[in-house]
N, C-alpha and C positions, 0 to 999 in steps of 0.2 A: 789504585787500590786493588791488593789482591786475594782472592776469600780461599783461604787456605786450608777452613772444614765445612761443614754444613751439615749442622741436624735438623732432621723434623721432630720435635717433641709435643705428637698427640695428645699428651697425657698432662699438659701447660698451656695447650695451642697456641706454640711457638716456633719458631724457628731459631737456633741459633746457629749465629757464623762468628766462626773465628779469621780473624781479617790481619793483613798486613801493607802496610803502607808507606813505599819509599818518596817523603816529599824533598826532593834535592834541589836543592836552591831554593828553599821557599821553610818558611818559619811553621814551627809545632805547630799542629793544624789545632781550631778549635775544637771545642765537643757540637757546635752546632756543623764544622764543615763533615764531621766524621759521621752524624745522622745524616749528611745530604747523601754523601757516599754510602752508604751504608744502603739506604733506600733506593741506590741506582742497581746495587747487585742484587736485590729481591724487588724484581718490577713489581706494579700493582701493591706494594706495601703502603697501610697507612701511615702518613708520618708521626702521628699521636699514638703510635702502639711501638715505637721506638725506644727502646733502652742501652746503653752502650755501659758497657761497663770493663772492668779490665783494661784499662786503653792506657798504653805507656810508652814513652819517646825514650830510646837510649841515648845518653850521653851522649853529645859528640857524633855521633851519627843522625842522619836524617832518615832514622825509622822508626816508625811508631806500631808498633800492635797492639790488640785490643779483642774483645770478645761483645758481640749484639745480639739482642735479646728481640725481635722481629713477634709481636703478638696478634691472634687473630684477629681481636676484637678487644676495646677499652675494659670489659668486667674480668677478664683474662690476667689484665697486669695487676687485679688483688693478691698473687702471690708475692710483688715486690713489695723489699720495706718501705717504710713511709718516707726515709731519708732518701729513698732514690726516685722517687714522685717528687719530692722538695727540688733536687737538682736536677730534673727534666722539664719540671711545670713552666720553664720560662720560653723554650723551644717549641712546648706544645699549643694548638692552636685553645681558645676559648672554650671551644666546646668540652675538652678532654677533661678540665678538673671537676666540671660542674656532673658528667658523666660519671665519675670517680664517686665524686663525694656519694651521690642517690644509693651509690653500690652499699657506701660504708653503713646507712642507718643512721637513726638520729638519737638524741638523746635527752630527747625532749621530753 
């Protein structure tokens, strides 16, 4: 894999990297292989503050690019929508949803 921009965004405490990934002779990689990779080129990243989004295989070619969303810390990713905590929740460890939810408030 190869990270082909990198910002720091302060202002989200995030990191985002826009990645590219030639897998030649080996099948469209999953969305959990692409958070492992993803976590190797920001050492020290938590894996529960991972978000990938953007991530696309070309036809017929074995390359996939994609854009990752790299967060400080779990009350950080309340900017993402709900549908993109839906499609992460199952790569993330235990702790992460139950950290989410305390964020959102109740409605009791």
């Amino acid at each position: 894999m190869e990270k082909t921009n990198r910002i720091e965004n302060k202002l989200l405490n995030r990191v985002e990297i826009t990645f590219r990934w030639q897998h030649i002779g080996m099948a469209t990689p999953s969305r959990k292989e692409v958070m492992d990779l993803v976590r190797t080129l920001e050492p020290g990243s938590n894996p529960d503050c991972i978000v990938v989004k953007d991530c696309n295989t070309r036809f017929g070619q074995p390359l996939t690019t994609g854009t990752a969303f790299i967060y400080g810390d779990v009350e950080s990713m309340s900017v993402e929508p709900e549908y993109i905590h839906k499609r992460h929740e199952q790569f993330w460890s235990a702790k992460a949803p139950e950290a989410e939810e305390s964020s959102k408030g109740g409605d009791e």
